[in-house]
PyMOL Python script that loads the backbone (N, CA, C, O; Angstrom):
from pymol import cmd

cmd.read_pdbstr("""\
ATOM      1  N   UNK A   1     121.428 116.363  81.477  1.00  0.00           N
ATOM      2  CA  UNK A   1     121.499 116.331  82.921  1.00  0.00           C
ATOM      3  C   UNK A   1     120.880 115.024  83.412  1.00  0.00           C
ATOM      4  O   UNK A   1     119.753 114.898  82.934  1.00  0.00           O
ATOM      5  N   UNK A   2     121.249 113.957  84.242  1.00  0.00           N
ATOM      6  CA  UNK A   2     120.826 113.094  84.988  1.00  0.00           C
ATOM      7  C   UNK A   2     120.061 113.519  85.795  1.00  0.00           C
ATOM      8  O   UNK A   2     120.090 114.671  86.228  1.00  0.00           O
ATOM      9  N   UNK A   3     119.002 112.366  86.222  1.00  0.00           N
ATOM     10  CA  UNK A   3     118.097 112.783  87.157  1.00  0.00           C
ATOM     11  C   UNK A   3     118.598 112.141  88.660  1.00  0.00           C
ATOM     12  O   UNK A   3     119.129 111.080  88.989  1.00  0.00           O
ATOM     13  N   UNK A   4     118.182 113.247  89.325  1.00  0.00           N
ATOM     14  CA  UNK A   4     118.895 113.327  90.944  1.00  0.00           C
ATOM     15  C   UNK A   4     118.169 111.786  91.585  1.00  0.00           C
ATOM     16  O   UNK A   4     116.940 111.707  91.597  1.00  0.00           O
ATOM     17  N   UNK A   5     118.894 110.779  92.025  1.00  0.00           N
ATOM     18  CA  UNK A   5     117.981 109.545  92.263  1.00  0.00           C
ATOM     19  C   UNK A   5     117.985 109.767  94.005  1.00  0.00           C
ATOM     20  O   UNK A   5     117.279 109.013  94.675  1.00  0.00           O
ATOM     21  N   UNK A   6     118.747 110.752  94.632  1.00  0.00           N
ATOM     22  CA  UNK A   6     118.429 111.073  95.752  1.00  0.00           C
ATOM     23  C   UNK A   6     117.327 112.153  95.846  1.00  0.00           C
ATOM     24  O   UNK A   6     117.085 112.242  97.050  1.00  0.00           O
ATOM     25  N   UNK A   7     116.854 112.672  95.439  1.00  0.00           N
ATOM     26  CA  UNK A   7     115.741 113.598  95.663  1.00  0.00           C
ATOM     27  C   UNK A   7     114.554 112.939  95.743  1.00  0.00           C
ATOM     28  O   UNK A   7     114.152 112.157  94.881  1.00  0.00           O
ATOM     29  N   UNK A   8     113.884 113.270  96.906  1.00  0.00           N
ATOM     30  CA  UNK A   8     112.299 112.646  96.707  1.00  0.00           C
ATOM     31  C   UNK A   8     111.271 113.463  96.368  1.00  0.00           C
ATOM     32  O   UNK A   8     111.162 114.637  96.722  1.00  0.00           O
ATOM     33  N   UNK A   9     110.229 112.620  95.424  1.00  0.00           N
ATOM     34  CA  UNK A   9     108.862 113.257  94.672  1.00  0.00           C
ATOM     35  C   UNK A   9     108.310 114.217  95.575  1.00  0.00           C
ATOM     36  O   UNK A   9     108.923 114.239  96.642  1.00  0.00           O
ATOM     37  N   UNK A  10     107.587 114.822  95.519  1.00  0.00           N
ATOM     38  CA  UNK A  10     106.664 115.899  95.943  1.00  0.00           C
ATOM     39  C   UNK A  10     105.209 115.623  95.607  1.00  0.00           C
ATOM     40  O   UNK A  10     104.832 116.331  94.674  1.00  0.00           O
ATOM     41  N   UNK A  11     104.185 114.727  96.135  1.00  0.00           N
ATOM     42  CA  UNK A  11     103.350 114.565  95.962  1.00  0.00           C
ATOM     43  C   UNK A  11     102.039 115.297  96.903  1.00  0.00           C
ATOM     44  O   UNK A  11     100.986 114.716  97.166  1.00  0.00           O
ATOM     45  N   UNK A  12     102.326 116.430  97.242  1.00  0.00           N
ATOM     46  CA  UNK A  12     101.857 117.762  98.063  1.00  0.00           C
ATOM     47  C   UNK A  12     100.818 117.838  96.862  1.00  0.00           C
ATOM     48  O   UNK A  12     101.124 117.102  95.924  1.00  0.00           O
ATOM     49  N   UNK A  13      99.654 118.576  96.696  1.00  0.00           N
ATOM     50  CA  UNK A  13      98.893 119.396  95.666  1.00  0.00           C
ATOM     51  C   UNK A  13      98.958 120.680  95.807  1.00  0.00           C
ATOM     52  O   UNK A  13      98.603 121.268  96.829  1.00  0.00           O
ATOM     53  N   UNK A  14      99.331 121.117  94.981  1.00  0.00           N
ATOM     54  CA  UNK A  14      99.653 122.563  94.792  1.00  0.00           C
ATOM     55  C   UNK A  14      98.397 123.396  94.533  1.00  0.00           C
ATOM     56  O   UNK A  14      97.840 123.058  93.488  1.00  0.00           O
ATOM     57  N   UNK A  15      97.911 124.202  95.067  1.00  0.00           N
ATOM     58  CA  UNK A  15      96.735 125.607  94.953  1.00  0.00           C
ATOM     59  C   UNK A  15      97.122 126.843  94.944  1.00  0.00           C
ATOM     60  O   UNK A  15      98.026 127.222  95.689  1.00  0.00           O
ATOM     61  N   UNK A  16      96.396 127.779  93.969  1.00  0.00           N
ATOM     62  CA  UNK A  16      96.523 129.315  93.818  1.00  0.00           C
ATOM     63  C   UNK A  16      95.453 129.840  94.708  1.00  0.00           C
ATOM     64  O   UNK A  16      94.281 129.489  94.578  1.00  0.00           O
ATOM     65  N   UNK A  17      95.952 130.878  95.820  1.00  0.00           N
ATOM     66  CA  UNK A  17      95.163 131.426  96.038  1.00  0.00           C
ATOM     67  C   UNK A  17      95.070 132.946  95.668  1.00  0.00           C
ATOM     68  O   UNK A  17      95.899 133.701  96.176  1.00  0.00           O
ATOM     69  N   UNK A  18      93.951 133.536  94.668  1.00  0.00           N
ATOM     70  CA  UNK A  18      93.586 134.774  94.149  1.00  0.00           C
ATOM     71  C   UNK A  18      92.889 135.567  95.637  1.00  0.00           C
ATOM     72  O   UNK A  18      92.067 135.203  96.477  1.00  0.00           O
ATOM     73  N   UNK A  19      93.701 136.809  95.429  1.00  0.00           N
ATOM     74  CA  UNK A  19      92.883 137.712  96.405  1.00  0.00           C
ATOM     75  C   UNK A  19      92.163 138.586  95.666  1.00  0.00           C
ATOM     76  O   UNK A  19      92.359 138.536  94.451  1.00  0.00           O
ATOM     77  N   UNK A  20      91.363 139.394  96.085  1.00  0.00           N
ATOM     78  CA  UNK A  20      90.672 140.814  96.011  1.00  0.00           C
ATOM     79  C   UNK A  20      91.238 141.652  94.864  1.00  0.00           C
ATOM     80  O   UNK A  20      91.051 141.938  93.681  1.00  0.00           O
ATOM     81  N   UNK A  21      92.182 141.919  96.093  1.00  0.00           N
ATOM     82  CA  UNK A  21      93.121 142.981  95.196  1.00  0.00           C
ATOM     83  C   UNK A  21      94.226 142.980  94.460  1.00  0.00           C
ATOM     84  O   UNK A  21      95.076 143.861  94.332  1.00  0.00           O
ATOM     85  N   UNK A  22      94.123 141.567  93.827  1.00  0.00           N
ATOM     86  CA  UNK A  22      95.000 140.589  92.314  1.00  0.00           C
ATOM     87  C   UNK A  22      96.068 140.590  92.867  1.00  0.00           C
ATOM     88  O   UNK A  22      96.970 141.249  92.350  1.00  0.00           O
ATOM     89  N   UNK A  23      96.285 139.961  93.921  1.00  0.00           N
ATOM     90  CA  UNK A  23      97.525 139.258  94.304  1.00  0.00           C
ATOM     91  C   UNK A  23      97.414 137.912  94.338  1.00  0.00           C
ATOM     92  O   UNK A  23      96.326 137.455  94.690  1.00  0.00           O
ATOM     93  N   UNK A  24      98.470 137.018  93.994  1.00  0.00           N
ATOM     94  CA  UNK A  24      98.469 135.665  94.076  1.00  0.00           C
ATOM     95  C   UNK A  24      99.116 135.073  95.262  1.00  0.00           C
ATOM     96  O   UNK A  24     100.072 135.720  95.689  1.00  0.00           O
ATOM     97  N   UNK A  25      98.786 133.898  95.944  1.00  0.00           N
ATOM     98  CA  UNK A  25      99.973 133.342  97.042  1.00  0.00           C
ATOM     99  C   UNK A  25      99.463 131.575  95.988  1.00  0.00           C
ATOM    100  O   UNK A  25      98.504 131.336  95.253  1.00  0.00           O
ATOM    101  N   UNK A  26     100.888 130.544  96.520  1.00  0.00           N
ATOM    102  CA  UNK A  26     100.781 129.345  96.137  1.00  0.00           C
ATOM    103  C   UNK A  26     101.060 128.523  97.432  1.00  0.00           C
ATOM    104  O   UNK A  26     102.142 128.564  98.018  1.00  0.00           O
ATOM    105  N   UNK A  27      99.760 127.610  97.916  1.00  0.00           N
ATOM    106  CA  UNK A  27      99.933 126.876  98.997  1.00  0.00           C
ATOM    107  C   UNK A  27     100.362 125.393  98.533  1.00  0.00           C
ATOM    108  O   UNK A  27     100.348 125.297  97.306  1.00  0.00           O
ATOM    109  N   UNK A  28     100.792 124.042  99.299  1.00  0.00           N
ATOM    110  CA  UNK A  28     101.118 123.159  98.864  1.00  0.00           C
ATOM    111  C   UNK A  28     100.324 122.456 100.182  1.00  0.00           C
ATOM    112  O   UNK A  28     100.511 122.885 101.321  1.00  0.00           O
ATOM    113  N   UNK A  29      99.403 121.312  99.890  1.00  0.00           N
ATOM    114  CA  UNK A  29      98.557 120.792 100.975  1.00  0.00           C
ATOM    115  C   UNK A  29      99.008 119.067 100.551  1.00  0.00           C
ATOM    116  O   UNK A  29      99.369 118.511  99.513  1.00  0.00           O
ATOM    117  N   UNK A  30      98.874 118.831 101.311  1.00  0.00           N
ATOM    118  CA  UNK A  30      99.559 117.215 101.706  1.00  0.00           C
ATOM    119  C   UNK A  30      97.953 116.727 100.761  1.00  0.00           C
ATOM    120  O   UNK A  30      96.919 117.395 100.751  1.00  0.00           O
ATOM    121  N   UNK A  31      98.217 115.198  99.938  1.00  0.00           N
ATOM    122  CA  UNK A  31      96.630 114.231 100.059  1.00  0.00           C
ATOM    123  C   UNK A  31      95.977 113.659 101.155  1.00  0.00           C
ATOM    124  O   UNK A  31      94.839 113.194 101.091  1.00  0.00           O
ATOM    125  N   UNK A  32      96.714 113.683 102.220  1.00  0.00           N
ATOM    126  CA  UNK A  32      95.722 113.236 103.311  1.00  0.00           C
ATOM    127  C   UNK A  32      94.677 114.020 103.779  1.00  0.00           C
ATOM    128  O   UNK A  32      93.659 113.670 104.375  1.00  0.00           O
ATOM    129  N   UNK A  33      95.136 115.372 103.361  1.00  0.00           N
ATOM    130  CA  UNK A  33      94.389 116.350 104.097  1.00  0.00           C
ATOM    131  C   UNK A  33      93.007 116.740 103.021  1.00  0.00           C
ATOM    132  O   UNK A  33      91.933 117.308 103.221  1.00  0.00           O
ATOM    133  N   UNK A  34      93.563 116.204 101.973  1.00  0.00           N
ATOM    134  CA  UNK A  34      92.521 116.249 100.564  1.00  0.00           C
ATOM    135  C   UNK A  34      91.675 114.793 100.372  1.00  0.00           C
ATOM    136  O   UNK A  34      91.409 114.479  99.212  1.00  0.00           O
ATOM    137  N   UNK A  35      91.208 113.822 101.552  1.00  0.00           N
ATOM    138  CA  UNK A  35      90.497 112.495 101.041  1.00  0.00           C
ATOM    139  C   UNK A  35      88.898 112.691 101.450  1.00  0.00           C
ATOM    140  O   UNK A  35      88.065 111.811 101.670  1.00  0.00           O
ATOM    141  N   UNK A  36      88.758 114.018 101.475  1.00  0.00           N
ATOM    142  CA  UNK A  36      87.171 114.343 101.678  1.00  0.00           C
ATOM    143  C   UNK A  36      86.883 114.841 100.763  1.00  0.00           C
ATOM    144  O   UNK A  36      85.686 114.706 100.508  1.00  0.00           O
ATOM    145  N   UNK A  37      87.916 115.898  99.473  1.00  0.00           N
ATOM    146  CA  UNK A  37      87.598 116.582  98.602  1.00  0.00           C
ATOM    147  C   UNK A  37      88.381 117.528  99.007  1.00  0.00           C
ATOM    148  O   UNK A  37      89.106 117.712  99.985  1.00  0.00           O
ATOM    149  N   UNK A  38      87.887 118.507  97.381  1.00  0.00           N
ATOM    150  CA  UNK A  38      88.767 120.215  98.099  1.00  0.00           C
ATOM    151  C   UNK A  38      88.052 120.873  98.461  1.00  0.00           C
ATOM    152  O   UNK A  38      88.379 122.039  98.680  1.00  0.00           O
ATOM    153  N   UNK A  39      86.815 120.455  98.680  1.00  0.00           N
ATOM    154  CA  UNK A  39      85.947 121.115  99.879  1.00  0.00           C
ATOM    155  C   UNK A  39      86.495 122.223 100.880  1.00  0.00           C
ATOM    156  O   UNK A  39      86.287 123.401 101.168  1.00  0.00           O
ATOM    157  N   UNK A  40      87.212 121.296 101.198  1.00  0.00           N
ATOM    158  CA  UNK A  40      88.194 121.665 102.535  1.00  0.00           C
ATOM    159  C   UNK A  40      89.215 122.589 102.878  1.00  0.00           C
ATOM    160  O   UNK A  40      89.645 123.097 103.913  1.00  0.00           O
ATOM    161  N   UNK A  41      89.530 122.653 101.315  1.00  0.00           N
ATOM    162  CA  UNK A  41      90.556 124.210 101.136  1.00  0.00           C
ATOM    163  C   UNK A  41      90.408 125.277 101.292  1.00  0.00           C
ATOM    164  O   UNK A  41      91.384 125.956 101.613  1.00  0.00           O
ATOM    165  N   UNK A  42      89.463 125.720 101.174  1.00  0.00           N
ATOM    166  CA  UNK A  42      89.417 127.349 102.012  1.00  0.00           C
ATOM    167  C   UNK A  42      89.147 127.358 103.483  1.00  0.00           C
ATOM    168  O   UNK A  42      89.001 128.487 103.951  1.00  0.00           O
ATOM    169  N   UNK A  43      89.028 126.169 104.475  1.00  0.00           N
ATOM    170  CA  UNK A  43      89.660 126.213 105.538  1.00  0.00           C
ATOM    171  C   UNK A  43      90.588 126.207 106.010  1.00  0.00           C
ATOM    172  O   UNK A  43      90.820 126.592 107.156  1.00  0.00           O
ATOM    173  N   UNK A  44      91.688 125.561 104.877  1.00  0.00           N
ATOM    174  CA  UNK A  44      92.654 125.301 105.521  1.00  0.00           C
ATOM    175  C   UNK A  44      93.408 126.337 104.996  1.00  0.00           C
ATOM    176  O   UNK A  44      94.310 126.584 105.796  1.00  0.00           O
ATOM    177  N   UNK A  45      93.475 127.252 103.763  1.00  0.00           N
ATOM    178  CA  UNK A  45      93.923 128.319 103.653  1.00  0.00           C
ATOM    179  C   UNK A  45      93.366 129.436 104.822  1.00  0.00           C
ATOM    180  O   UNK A  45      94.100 130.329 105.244  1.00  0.00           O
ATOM    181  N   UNK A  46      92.134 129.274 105.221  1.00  0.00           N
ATOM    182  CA  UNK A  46      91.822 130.031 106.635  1.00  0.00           C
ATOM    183  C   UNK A  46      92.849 130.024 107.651  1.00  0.00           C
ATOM    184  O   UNK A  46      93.198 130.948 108.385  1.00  0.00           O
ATOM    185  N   UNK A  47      93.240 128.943 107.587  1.00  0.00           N
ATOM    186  CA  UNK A  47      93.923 128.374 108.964  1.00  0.00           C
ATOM    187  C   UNK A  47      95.458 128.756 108.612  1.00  0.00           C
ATOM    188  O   UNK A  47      96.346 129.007 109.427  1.00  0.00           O
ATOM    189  N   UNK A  48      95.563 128.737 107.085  1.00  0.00           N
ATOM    190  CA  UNK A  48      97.521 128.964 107.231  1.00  0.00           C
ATOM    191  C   UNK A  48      97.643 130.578 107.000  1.00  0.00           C
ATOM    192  O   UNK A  48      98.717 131.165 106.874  1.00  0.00           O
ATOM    193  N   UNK A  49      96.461 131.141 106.970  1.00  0.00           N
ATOM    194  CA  UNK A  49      96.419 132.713 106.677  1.00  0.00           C
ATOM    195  C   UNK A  49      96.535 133.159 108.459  1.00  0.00           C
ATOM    196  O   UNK A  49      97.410 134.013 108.603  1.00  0.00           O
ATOM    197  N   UNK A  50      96.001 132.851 109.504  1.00  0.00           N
ATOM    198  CA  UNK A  50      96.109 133.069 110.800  1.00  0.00           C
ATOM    199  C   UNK A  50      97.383 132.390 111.344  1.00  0.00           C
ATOM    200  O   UNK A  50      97.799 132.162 112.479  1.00  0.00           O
ATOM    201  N   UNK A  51      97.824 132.165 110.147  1.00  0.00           N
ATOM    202  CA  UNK A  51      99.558 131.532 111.324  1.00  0.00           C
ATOM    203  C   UNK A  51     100.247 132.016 110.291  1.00  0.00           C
ATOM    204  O   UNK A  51     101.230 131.354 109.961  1.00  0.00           O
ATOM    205  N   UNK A  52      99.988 133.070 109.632  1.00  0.00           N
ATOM    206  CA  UNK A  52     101.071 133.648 108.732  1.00  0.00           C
ATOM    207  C   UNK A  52     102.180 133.291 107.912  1.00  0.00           C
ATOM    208  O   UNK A  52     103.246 133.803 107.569  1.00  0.00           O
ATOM    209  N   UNK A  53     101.485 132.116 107.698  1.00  0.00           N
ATOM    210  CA  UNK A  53     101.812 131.275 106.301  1.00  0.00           C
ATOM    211  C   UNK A  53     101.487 131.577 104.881  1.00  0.00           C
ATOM    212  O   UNK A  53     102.244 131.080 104.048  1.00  0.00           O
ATOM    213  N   UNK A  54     100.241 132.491 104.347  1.00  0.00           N
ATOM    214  CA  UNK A  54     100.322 133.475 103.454  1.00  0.00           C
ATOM    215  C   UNK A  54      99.734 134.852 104.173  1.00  0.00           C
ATOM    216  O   UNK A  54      99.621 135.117 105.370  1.00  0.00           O
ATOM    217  N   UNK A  55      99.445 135.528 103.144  1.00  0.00           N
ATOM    218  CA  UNK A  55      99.571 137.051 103.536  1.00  0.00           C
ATOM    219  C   UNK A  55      97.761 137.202 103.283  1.00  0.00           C
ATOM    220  O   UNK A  55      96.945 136.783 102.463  1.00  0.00           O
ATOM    221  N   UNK A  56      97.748 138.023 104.469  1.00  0.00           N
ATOM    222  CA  UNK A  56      96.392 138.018 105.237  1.00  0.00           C
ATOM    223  C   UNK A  56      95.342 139.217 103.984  1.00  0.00           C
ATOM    224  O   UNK A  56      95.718 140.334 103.628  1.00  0.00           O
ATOM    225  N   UNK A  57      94.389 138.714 103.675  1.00  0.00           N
ATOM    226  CA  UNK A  57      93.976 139.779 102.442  1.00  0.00           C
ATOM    227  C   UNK A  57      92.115 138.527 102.441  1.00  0.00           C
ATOM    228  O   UNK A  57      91.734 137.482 102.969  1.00  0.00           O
ATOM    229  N   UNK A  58      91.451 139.819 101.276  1.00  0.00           N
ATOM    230  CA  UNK A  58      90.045 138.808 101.010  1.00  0.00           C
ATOM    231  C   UNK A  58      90.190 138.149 100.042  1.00  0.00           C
ATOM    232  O   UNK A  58      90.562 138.732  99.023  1.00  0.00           O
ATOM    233  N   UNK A  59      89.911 136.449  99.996  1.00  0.00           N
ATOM    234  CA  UNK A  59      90.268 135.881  99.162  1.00  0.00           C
ATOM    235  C   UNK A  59      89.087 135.879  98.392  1.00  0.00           C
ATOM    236  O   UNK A  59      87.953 135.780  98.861  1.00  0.00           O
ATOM    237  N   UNK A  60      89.442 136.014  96.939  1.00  0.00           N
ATOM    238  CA  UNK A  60      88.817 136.269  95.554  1.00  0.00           C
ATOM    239  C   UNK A  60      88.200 134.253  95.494  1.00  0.00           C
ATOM    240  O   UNK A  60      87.074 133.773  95.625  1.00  0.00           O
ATOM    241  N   UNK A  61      89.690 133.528  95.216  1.00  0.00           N
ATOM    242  CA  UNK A  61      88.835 132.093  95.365  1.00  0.00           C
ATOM    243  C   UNK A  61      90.080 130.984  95.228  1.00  0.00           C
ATOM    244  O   UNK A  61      91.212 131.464  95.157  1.00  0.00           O
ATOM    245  N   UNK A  62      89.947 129.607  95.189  1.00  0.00           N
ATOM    246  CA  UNK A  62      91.154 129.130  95.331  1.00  0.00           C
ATOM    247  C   UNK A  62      90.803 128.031  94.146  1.00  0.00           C
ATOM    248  O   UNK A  62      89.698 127.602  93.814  1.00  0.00           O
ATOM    249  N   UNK A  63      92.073 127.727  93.635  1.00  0.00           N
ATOM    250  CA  UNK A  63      92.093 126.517  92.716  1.00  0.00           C
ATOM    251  C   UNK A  63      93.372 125.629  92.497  1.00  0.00           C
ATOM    252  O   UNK A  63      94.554 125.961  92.575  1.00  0.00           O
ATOM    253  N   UNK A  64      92.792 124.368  92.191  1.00  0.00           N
ATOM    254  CA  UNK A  64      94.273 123.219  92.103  1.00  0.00           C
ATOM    255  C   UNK A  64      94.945 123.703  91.067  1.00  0.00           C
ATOM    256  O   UNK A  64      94.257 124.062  90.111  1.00  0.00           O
ATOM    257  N   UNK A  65      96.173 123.822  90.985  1.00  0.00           N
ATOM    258  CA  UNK A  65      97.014 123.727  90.442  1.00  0.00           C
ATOM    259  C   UNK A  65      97.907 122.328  89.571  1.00  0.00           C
ATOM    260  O   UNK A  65      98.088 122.106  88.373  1.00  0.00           O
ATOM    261  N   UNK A  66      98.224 121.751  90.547  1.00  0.00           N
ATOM    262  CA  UNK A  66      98.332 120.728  90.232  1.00  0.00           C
ATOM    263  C   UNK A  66      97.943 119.529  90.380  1.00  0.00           C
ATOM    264  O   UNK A  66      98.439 118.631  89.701  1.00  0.00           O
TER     265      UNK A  66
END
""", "prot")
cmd.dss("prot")
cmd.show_as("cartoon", "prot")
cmd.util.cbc("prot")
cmd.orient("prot")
């Protein structure tokens, strides 16, 4: 298979977020939003959990993926 030279990279970072009650969701966060650290990720999974972007539950803990 050739590689698609119209498709563009995906340079998003990918995170698992583990809940409570062993469910998984996978968020994708831009690097701009990551140049302080991932400090910052369980706010911003705060923030996409109140706009129902994943599914509202207690989060167990979050980690990079990619």
């Amino acid at each position: 298979m050739a590689w698609d030279q119209t498709r563009k990279c995906d340079y998003h970072v990918m995170f698992v977020v583990s809940y409570e009650d062993g469910r998984t969701a996978y968020i994708r966060i831009a690097p701009s939003l990551l140049e302080h650290g991932d400090h910052v990720v369980p706010g911003i999974v705060r923030e996409r959990q109140q706009k129902d972007e994943i599914p509202i539950g207690e989060i167990k803990g979050v980690k990079r993926v990619r």
